[in-house]
N, CA, C and O atoms as a Tripos MOL2 file, in Angstrom:
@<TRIPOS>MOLECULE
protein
  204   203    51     0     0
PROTEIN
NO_CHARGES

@<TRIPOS>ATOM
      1 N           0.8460   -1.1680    0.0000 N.3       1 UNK1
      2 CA          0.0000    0.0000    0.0000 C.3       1 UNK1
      3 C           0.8990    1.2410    0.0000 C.2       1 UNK1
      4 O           1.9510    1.3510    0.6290 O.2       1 UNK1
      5 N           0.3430    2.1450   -0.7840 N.am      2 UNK2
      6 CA          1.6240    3.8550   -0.5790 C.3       2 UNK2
      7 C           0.2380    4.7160   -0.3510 C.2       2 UNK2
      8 O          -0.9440    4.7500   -0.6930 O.2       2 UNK2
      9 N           1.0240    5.2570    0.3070 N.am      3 UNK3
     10 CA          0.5120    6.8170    1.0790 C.3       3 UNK3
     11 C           1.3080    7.7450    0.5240 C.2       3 UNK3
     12 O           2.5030    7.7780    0.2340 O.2       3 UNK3
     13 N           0.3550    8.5350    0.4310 N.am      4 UNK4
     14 CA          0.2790   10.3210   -0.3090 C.3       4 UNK4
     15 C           0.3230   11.1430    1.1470 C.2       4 UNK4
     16 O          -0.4820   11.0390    2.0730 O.2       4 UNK4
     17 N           1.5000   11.9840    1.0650 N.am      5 UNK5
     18 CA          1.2610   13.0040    2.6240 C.3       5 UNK5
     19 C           1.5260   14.1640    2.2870 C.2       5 UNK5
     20 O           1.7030   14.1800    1.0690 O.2       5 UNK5
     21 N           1.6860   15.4770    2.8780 N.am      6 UNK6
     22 CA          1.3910   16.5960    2.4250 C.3       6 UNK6
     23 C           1.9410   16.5510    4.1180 C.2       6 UNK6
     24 O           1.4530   15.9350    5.0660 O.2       6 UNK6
     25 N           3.5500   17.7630    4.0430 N.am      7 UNK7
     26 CA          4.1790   17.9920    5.1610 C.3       7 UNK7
     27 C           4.4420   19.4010    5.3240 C.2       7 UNK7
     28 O           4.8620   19.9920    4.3290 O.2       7 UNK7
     29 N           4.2490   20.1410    6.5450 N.am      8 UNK8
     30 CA          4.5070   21.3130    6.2210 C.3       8 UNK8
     31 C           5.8930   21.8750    6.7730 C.2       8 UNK8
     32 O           6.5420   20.8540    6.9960 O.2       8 UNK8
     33 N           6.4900   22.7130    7.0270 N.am      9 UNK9
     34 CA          7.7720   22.7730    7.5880 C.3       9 UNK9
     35 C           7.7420   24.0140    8.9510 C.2       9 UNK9
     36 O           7.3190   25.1700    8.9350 O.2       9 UNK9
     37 N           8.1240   23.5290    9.6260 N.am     10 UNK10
     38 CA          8.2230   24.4710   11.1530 C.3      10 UNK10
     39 C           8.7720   25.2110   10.8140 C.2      10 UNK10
     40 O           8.2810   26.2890   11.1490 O.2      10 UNK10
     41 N          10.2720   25.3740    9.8510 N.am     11 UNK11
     42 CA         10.8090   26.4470    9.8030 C.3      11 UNK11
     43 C          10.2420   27.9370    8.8440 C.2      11 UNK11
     44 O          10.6410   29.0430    9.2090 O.2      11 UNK11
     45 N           9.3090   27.8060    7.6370 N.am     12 UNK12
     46 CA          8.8290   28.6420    6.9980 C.3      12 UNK12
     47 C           7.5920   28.5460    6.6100 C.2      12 UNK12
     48 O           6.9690   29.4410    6.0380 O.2      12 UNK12
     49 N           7.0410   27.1090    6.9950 N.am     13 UNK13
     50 CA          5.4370   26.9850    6.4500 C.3      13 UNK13
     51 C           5.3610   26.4990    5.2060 C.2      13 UNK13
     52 O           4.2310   26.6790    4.7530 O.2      13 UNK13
     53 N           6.1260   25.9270    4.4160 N.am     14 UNK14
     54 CA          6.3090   25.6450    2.9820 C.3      14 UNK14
     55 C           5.6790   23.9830    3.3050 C.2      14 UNK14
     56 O           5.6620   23.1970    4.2520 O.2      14 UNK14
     57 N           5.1730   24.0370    1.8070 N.am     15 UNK15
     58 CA          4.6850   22.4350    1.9860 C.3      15 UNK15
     59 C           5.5530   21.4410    0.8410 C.2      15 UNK15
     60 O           6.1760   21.7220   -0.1830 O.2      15 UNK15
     61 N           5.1950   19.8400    1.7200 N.am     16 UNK16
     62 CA          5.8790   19.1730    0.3070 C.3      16 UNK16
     63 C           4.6350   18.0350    0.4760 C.2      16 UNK16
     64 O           3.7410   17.8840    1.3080 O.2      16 UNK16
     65 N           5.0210   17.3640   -0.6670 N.am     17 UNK17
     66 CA          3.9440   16.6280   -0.9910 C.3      17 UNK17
     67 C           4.4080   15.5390   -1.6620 C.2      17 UNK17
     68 O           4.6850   15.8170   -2.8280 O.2      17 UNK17
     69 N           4.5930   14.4300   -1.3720 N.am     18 UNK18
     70 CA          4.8250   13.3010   -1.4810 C.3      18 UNK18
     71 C           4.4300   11.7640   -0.9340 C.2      18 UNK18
     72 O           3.7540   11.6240    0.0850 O.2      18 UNK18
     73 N           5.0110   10.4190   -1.8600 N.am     19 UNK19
     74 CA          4.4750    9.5100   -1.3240 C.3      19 UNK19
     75 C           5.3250    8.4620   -0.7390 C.2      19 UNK19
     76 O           6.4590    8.8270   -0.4280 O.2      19 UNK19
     77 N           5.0070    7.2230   -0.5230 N.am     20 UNK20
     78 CA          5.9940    6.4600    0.1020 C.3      20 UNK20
     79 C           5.3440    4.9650    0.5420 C.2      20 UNK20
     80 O           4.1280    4.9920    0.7380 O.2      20 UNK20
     81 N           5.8010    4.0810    0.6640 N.am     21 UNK21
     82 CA          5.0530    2.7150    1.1240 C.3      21 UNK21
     83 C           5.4360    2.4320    2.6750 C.2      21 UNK21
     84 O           5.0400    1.5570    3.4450 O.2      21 UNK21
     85 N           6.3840    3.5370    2.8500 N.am     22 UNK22
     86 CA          6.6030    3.0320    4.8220 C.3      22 UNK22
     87 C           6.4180    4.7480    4.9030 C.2      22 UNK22
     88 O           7.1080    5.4870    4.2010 O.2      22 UNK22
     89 N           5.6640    5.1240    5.6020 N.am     23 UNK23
     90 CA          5.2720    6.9400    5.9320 C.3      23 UNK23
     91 C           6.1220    6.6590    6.7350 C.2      23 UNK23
     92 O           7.2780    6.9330    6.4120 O.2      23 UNK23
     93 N           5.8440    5.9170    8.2710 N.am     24 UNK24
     94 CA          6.6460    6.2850    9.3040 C.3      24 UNK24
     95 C           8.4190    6.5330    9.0540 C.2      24 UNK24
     96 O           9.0850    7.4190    9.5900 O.2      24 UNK24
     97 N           8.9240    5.4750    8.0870 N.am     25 UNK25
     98 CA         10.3240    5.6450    8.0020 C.3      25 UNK25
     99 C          10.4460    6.6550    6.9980 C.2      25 UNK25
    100 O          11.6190    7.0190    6.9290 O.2      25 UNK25
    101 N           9.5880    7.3450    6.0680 N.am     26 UNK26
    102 CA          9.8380    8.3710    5.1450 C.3      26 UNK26
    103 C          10.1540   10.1010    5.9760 C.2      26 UNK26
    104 O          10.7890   11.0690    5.5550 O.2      26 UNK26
    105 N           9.3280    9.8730    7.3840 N.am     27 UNK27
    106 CA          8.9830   10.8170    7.9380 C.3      27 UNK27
    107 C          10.4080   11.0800    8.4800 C.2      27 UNK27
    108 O          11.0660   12.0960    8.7010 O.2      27 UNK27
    109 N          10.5550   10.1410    8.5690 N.am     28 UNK28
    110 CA         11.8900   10.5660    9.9140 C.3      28 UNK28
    111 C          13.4430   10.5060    9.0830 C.2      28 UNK28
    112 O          14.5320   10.9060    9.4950 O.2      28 UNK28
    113 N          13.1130    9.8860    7.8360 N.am     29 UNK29
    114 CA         14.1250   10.3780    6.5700 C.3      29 UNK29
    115 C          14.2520   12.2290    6.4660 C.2      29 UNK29
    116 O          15.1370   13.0810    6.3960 O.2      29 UNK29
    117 N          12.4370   12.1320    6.5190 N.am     30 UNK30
    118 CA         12.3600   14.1310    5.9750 C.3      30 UNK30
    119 C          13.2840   14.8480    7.3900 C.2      30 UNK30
    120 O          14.2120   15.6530    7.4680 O.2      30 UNK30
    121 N          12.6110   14.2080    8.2140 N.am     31 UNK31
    122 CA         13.0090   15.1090    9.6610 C.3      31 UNK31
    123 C          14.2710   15.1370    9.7150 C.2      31 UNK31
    124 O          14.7680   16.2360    9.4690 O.2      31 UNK31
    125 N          15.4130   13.7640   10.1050 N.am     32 UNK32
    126 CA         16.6590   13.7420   10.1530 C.3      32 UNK32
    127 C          17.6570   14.4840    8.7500 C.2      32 UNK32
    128 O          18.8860   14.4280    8.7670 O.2      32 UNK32
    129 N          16.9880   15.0530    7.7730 N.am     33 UNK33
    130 CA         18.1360   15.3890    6.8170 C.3      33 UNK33
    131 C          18.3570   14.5340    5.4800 C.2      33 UNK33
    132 O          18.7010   14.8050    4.3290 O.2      33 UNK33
    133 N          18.0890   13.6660    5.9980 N.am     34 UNK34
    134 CA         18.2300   12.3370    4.6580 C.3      34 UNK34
    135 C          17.5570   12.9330    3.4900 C.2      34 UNK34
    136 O          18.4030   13.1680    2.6270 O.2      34 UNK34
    137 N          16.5120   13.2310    3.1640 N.am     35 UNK35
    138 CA         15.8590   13.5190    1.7420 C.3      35 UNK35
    139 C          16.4600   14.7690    1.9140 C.2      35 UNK35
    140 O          16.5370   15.5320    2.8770 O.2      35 UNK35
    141 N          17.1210   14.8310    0.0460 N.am     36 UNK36
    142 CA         17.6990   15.9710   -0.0610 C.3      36 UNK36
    143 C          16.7310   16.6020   -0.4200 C.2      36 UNK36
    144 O          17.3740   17.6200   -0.6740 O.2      36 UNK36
    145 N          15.5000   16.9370   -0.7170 N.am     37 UNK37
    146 CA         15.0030   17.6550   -1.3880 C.3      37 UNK37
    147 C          13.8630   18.2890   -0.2620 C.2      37 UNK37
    148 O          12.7900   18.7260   -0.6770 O.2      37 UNK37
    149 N          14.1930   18.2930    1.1620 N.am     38 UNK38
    150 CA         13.3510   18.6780    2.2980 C.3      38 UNK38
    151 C          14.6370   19.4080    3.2490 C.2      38 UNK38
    152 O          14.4310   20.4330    3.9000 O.2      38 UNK38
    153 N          15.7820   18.8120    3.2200 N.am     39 UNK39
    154 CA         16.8570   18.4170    3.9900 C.3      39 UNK39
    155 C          16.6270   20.2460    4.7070 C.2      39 UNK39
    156 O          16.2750   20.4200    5.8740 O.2      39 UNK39
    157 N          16.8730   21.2600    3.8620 N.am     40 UNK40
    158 CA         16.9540   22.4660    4.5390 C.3      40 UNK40
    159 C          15.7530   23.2730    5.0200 C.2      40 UNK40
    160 O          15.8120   24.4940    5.1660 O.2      40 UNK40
    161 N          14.7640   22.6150    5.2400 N.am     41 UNK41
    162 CA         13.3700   23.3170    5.6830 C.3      41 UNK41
    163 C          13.0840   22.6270    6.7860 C.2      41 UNK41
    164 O          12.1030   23.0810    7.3760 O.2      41 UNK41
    165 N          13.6140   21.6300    7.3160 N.am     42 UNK42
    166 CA         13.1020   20.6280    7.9500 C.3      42 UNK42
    167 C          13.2380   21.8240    9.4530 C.2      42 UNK42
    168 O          13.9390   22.8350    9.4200 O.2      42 UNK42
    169 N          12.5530   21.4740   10.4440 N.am     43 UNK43
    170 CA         11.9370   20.0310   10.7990 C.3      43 UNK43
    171 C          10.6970   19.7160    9.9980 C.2      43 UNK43
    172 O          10.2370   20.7650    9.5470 O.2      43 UNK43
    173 N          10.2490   19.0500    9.7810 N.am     44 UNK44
    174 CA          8.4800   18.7910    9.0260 C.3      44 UNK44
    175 C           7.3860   18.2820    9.9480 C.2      44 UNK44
    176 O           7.3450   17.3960   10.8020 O.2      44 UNK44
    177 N           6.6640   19.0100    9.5500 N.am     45 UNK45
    178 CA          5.2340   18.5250   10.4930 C.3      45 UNK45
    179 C           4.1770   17.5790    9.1000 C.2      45 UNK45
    180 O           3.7910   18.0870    8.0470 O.2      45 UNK45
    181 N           3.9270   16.0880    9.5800 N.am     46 UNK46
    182 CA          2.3700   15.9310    8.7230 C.3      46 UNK46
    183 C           1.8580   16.2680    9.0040 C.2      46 UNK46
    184 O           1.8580   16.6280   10.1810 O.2      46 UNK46
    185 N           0.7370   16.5140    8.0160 N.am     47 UNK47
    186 CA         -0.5860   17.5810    8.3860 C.3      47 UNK47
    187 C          -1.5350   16.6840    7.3500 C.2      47 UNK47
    188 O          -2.7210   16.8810    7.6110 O.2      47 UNK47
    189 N          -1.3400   15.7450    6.2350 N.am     48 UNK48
    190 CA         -2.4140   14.8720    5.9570 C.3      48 UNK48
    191 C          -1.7360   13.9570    5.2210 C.2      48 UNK48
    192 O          -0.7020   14.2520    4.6220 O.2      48 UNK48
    193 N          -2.4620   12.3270    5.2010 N.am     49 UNK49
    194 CA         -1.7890   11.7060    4.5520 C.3      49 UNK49
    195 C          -3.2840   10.7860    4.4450 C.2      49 UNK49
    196 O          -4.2770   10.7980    5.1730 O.2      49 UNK49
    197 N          -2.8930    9.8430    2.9530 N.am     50 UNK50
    198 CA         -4.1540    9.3630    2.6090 C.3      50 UNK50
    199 C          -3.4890    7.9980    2.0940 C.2      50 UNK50
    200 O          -2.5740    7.9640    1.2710 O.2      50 UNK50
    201 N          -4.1630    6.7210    2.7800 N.am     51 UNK51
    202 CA         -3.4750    5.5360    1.7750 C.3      51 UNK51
    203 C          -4.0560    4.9350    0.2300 C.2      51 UNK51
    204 O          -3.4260    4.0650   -0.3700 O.2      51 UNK51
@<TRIPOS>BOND
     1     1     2 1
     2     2     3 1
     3     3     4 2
     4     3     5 am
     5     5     6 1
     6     6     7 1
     7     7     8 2
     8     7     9 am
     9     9    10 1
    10    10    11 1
    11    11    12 2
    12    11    13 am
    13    13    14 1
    14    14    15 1
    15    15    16 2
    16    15    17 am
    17    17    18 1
    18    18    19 1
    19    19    20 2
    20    19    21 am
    21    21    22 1
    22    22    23 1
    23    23    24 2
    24    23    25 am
    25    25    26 1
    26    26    27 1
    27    27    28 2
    28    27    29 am
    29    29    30 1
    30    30    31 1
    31    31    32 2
    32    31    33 am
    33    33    34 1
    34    34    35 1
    35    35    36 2
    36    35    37 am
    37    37    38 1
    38    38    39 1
    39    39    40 2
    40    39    41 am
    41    41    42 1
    42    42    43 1
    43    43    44 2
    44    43    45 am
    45    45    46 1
    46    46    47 1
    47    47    48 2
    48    47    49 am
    49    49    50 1
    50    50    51 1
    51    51    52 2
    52    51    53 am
    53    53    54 1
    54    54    55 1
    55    55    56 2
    56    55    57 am
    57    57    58 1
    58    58    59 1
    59    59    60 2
    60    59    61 am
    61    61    62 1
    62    62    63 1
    63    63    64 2
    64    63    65 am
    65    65    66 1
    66    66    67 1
    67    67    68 2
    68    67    69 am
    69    69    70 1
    70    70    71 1
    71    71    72 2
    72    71    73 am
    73    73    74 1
    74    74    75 1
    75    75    76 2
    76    75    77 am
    77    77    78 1
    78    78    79 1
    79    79    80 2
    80    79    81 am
    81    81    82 1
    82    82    83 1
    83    83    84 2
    84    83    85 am
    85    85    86 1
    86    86    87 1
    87    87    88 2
    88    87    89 am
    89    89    90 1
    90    90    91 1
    91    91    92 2
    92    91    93 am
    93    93    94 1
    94    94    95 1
    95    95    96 2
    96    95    97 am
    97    97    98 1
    98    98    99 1
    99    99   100 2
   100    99   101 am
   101   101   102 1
   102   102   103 1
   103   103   104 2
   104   103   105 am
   105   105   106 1
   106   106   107 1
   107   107   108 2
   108   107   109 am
   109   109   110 1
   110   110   111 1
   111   111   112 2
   112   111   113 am
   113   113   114 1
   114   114   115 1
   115   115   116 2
   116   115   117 am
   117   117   118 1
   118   118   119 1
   119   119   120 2
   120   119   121 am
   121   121   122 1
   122   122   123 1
   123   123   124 2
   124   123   125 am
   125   125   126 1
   126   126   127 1
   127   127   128 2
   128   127   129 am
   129   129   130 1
   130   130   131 1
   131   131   132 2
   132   131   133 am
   133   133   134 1
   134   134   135 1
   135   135   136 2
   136   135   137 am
   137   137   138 1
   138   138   139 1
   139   139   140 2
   140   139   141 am
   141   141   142 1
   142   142   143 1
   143   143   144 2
   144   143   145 am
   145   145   146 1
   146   146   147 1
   147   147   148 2
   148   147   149 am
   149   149   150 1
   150   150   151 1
   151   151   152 2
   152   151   153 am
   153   153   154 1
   154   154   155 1
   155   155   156 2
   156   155   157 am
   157   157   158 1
   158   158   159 1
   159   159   160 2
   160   159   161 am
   161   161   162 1
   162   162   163 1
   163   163   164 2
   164   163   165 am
   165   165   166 1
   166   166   167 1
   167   167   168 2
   168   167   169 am
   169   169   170 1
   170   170   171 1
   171   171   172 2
   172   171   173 am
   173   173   174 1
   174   174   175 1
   175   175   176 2
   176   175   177 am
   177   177   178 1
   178   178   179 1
   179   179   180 2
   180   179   181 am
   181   181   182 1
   182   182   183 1
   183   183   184 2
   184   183   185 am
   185   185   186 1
   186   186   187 1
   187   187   188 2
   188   187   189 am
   189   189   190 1
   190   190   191 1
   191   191   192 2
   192   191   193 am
   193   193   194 1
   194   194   195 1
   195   195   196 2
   196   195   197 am
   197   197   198 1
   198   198   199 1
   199   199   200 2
   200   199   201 am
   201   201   202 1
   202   202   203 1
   203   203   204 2
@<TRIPOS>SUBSTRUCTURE
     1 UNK1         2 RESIDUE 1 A UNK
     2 UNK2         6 RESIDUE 1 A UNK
     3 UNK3        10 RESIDUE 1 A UNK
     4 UNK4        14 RESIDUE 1 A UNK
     5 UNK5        18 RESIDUE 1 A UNK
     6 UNK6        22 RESIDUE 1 A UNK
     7 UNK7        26 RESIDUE 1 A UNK
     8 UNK8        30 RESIDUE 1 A UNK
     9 UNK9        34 RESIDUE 1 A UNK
    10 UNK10       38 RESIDUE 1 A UNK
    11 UNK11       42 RESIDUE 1 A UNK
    12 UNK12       46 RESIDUE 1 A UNK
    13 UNK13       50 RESIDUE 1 A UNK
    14 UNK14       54 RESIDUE 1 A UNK
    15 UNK15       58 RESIDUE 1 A UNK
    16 UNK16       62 RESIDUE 1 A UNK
    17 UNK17       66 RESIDUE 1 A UNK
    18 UNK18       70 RESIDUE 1 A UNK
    19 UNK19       74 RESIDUE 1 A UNK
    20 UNK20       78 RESIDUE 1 A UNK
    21 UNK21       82 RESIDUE 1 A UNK
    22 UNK22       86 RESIDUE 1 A UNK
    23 UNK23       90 RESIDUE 1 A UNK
    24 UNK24       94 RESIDUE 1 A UNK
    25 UNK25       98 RESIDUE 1 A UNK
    26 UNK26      102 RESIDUE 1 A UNK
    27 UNK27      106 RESIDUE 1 A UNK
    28 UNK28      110 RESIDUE 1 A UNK
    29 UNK29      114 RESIDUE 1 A UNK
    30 UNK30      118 RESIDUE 1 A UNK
    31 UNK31      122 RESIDUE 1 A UNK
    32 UNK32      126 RESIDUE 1 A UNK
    33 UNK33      130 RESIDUE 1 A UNK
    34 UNK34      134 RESIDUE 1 A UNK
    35 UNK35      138 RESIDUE 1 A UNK
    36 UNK36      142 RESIDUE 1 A UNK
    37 UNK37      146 RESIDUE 1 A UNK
    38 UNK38      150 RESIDUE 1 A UNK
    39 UNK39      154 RESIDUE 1 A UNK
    40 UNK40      158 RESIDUE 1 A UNK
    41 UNK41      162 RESIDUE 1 A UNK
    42 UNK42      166 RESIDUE 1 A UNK
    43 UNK43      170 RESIDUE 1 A UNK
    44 UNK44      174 RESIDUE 1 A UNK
    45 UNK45      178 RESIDUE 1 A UNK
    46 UNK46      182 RESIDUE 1 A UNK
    47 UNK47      186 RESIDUE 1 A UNK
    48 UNK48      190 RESIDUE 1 A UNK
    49 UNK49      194 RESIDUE 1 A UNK
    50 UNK50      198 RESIDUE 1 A UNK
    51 UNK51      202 RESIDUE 1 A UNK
């Protein structure tokens, strides 16, 4: 199953929007730095996700 989430960022309010088949380990990829393409906005908050 993949989930669609929509994250917003503590540091400016910017959103991203993406999917993934493990959310929980995608989340904490966004948070810790790992995805480069979040890496400098982070921390991230979910705010919706749909499977």
């Amino acid at each position: 199953m993949f989930y669609v989430y929509v994250l917003q960022s503590n540091t400016d309010g910017g959103l991203y929007i993406g999917y993934s088949a493990n959310l929980r380990k995608r989340l904490r990829e966004h948070n810790s730095g790992v995805a480069f393409a979040t890496s400098y906005r982070g921390p991230w908050r979910l705010i919706y996700y749909e499977a």
